[in-house]
N, CA, C and O atoms as a MOPAC input file, in Angstrom:
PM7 MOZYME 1SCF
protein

 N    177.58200 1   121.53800 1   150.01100 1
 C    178.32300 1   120.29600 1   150.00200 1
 C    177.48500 1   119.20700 1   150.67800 1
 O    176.86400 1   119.43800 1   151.71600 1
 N    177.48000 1   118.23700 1   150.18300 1
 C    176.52100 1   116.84600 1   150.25100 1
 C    177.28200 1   116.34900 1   151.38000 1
 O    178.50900 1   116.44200 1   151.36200 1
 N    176.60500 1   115.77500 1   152.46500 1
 C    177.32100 1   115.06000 1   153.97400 1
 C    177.32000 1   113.87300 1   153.15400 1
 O    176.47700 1   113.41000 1   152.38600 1
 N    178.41700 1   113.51100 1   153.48800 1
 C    178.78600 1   111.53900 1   153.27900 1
 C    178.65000 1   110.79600 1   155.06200 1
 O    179.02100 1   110.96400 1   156.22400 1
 N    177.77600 1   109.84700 1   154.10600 1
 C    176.90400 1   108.80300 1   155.30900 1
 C    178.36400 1   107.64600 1   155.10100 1
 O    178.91900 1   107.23500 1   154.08200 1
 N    178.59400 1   107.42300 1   156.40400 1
 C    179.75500 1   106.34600 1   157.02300 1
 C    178.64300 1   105.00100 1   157.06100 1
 O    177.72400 1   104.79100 1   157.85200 1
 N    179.17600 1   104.08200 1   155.72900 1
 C    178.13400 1   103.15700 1   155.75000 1
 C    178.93500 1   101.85500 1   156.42400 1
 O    180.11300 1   101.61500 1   156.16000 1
 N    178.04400 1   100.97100 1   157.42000 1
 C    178.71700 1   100.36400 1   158.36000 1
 C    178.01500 1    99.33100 1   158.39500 1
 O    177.07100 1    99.19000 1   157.61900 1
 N    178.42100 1    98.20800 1   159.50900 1
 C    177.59000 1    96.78200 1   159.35900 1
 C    176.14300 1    97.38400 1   159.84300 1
 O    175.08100 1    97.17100 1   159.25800 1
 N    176.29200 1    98.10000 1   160.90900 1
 C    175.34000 1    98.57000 1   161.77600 1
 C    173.90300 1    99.50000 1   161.07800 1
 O    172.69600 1    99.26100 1   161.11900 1
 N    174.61300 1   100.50500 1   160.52400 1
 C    173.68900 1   101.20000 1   159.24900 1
 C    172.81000 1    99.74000 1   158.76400 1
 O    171.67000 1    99.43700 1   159.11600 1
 N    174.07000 1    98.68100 1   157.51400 1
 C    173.25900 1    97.66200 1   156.93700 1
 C    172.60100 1    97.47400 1   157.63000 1
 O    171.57300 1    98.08500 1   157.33800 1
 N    172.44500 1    96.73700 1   158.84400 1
 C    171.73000 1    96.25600 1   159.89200 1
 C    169.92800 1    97.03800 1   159.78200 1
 O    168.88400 1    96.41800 1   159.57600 1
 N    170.05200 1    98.13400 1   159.94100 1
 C    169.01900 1    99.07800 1   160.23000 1
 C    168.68900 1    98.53400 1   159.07000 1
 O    168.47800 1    97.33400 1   158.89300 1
 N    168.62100 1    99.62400 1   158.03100 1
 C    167.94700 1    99.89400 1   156.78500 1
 C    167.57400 1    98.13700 1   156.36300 1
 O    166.42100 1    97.87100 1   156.02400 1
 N    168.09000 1    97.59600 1   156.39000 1
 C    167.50100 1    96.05200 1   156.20100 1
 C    166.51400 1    95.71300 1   157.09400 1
 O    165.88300 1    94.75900 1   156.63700 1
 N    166.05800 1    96.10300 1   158.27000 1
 C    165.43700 1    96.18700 1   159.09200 1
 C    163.70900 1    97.07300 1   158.48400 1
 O    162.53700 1    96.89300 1   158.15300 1
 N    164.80500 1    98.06400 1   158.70500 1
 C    163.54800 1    99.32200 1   158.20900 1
 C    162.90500 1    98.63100 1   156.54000 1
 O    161.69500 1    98.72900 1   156.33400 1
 N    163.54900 1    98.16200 1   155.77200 1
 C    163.02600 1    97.39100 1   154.59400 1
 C    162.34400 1    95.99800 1   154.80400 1
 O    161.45800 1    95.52600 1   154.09100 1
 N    163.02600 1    95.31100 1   156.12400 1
 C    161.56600 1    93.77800 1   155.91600 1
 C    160.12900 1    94.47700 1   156.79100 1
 O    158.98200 1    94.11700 1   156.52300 1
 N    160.42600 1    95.42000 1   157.75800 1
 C    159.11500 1    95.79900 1   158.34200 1
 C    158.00500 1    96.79300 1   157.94000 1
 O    156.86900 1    97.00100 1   158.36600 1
 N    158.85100 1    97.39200 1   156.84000 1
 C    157.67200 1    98.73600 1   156.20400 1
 C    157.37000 1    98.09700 1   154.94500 1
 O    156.20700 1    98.30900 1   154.60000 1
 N    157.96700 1    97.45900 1   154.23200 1
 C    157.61400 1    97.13300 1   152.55300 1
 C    156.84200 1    95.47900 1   152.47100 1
 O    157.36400 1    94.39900 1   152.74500 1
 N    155.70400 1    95.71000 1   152.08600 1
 C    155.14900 1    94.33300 1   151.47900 1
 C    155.61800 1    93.88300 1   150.81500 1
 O    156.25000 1    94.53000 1   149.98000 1
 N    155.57500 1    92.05600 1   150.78500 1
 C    156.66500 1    91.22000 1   149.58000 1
 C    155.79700 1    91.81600 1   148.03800 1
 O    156.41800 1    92.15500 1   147.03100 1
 N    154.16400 1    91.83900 1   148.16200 1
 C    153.95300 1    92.42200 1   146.70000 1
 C    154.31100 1    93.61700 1   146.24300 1
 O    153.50000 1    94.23000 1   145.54900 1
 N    155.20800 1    94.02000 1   146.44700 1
 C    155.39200 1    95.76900 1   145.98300 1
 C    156.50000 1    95.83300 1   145.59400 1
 O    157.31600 1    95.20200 1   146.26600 1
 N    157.01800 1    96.58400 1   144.39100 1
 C    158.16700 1    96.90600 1   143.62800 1
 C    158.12100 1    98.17300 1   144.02800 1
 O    156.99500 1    98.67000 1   144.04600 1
 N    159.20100 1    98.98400 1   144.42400 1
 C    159.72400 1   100.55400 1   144.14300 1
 C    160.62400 1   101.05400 1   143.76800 1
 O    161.75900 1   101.12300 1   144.23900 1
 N    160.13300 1   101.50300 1   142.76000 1
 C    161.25600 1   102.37700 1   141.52300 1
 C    162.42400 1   103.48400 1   142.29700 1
 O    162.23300 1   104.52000 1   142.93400 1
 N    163.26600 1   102.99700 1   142.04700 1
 C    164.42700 1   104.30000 1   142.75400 1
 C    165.23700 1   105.23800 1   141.89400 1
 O    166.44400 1   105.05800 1   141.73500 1
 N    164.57500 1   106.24800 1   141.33200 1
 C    165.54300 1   107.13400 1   140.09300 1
 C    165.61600 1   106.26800 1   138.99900 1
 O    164.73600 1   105.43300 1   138.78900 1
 N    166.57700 1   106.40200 1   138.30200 1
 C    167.24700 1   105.50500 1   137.59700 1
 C    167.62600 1   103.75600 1   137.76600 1
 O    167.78500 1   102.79500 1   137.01400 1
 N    167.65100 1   104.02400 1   139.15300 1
 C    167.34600 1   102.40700 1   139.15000 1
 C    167.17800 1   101.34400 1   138.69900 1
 O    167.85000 1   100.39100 1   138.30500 1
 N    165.28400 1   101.87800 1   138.90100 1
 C    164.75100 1   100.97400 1   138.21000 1
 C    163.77200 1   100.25900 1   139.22500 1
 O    164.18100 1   100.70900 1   140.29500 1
 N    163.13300 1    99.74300 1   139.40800 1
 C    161.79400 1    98.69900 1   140.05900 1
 C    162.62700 1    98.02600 1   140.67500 1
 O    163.63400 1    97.83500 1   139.99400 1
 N    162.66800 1    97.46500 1   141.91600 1
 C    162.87400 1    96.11400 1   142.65300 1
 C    162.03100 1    95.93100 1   144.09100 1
 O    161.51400 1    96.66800 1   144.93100 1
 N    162.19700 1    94.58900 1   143.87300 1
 C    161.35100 1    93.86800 1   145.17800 1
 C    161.75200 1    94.54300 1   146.10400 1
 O    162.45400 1    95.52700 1   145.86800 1
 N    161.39500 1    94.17700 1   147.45700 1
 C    161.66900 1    93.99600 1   149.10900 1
 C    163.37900 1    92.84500 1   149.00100 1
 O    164.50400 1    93.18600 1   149.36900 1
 N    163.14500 1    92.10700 1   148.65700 1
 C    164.51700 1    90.99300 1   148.51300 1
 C    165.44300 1    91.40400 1   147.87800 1
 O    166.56200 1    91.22600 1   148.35800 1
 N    165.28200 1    92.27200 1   146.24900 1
 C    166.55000 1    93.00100 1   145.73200 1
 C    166.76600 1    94.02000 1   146.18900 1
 O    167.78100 1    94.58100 1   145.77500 1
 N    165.80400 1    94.83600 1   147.39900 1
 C    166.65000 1    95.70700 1   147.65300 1
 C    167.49200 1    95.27800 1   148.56400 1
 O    168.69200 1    95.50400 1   148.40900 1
 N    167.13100 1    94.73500 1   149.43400 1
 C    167.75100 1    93.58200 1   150.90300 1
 C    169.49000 1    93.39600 1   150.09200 1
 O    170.57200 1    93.94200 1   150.31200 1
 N    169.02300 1    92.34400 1   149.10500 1
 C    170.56000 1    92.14200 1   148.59400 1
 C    171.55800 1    92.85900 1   148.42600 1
 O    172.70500 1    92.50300 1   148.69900 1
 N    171.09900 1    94.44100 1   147.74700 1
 C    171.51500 1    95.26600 1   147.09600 1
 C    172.30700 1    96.33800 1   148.55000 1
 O    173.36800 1    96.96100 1   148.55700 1
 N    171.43100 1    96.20100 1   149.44800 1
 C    171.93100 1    96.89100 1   150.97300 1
 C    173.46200 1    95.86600 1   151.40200 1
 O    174.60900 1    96.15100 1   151.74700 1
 N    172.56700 1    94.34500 1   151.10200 1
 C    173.93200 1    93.32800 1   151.28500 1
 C    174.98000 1    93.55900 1   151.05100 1
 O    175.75800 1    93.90000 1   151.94200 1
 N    175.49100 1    93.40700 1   149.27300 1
 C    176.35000 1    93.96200 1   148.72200 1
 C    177.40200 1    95.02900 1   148.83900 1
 O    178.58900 1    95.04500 1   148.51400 1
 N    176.31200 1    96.25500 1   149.61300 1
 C    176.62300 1    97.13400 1   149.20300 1
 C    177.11000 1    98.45600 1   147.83800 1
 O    177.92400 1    99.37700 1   147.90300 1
 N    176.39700 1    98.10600 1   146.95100 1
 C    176.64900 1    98.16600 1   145.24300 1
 C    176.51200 1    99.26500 1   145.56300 1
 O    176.52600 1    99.73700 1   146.69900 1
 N    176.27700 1   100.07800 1   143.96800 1
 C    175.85800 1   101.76300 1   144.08900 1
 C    174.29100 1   101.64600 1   144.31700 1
 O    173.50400 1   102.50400 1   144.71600 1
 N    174.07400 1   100.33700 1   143.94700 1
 C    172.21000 1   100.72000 1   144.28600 1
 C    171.96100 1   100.33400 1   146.00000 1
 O    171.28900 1   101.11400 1   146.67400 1
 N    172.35600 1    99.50100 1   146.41900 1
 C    172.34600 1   100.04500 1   147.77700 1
 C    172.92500 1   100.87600 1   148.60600 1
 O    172.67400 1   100.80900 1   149.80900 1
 N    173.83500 1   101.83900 1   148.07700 1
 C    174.13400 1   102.97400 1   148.44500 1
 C    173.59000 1   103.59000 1   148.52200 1
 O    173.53600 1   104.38600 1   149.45900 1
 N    172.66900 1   103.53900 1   147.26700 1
 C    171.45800 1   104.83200 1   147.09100 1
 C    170.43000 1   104.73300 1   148.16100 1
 O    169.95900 1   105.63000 1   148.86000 1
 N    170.19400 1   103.52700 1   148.14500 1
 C    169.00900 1   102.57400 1   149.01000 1
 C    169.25900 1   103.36000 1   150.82000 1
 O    168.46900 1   103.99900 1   151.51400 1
 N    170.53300 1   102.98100 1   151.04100 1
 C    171.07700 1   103.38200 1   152.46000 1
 C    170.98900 1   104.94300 1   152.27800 1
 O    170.05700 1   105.30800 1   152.99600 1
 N    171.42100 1   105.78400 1   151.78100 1
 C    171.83800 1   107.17300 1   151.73500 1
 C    169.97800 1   107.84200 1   152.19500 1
 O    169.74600 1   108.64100 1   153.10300 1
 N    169.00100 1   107.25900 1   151.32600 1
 C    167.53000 1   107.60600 1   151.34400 1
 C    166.93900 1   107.38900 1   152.86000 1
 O    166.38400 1   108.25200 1   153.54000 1
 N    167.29500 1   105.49700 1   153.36200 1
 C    167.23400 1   105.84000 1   154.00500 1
 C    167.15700 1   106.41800 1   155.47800 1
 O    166.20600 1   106.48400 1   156.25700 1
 N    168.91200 1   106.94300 1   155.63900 1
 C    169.33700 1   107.61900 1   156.90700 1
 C    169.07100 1   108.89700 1   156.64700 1
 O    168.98300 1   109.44400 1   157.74700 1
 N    168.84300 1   109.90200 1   155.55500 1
 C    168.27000 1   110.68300 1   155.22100 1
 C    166.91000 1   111.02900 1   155.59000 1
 O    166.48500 1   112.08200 1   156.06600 1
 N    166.16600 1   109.71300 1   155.21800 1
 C    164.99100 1   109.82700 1   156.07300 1
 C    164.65400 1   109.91200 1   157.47100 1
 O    163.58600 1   110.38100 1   157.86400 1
 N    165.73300 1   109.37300 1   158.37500 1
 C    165.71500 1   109.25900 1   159.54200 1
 C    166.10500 1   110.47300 1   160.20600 1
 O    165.73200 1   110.84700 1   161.31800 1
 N    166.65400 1   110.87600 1   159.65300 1
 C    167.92300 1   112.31100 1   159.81200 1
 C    166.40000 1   113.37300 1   159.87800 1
 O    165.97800 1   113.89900 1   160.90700 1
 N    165.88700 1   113.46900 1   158.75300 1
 C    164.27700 1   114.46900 1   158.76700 1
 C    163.40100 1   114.45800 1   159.75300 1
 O    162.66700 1   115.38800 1   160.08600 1
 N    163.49900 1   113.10800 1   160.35300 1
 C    162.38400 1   112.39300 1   161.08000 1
 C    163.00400 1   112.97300 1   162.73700 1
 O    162.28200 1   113.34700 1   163.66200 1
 N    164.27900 1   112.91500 1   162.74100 1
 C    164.87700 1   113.09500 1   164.11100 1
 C    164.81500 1   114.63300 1   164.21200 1
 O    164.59700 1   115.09900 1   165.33000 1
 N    164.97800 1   115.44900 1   163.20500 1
 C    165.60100 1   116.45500 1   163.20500 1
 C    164.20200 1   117.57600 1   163.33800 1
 O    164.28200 1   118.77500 1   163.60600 1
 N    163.16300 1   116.92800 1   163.11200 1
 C    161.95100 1   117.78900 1   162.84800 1
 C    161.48800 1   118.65300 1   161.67600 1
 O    160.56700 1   119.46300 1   161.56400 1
 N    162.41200 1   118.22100 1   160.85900 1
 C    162.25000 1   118.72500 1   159.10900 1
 C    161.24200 1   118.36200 1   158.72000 1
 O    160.29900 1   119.08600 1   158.40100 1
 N    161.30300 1   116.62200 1   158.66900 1
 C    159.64500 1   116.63200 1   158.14600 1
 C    158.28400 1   117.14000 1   158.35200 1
 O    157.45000 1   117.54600 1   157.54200 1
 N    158.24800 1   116.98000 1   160.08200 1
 C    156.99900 1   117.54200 1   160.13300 1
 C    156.92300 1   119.03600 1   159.90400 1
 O    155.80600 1   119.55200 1   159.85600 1
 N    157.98800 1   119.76500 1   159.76100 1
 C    158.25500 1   121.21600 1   159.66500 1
 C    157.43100 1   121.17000 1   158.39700 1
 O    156.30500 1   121.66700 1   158.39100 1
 N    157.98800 1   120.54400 1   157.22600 1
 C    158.17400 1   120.63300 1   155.96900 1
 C    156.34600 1   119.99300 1   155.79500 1
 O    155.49400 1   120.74100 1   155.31400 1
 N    156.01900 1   118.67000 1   156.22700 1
 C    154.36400 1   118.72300 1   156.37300 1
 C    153.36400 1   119.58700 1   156.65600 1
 O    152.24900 1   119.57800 1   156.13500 1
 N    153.64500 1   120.11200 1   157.23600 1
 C    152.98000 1   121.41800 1   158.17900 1
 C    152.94700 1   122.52800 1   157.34500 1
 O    152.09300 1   123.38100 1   157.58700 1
 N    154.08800 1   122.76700 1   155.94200 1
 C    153.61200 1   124.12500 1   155.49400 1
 C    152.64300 1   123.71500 1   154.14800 1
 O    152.05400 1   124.58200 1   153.50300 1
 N    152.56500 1   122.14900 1   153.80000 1
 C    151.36900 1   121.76800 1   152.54300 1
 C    150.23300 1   122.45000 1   152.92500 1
 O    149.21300 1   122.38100 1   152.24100 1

């Protein structure tokens, strides 16, 4: 069973964060089905809150969740 992320002003807050400081304005990234968008549509899309920034948010506290939890480097470590 899939954990459901409690998406909040605070979450937005972050991940909008974590998106103006890691992503260059020249760079598009494709998300699944998605589709390609800027640094700014994803920003909006976190805004909103739509299903594409759902997706956007879900990736990434997910990511953070790996990062805290020691999965990733677990999971680096056996390449």
């Amino acid at each position: 069973m899939k954990e459901e992320i409690e998406i909040n002003e605070e979450i937005k807050k972050l991940v909008i964060a974590r998106i103006e400081a890691r992503m260059p304005l020249n760079i598009k990234i494709s998300i699944g089905g998605i589709g390609a968008m800027s640094k700014d549509e994803m920003i909006e899309h976190v805004k909103k809150e739509d299903e594409q920034g759902k997706q956007i948010i879900k990736m990434h506290i997910n990511f953070i969740k790996a990062i805290t939890s020691g999965k990733l480097i677990k999971e680096l470590n056996t390449v």
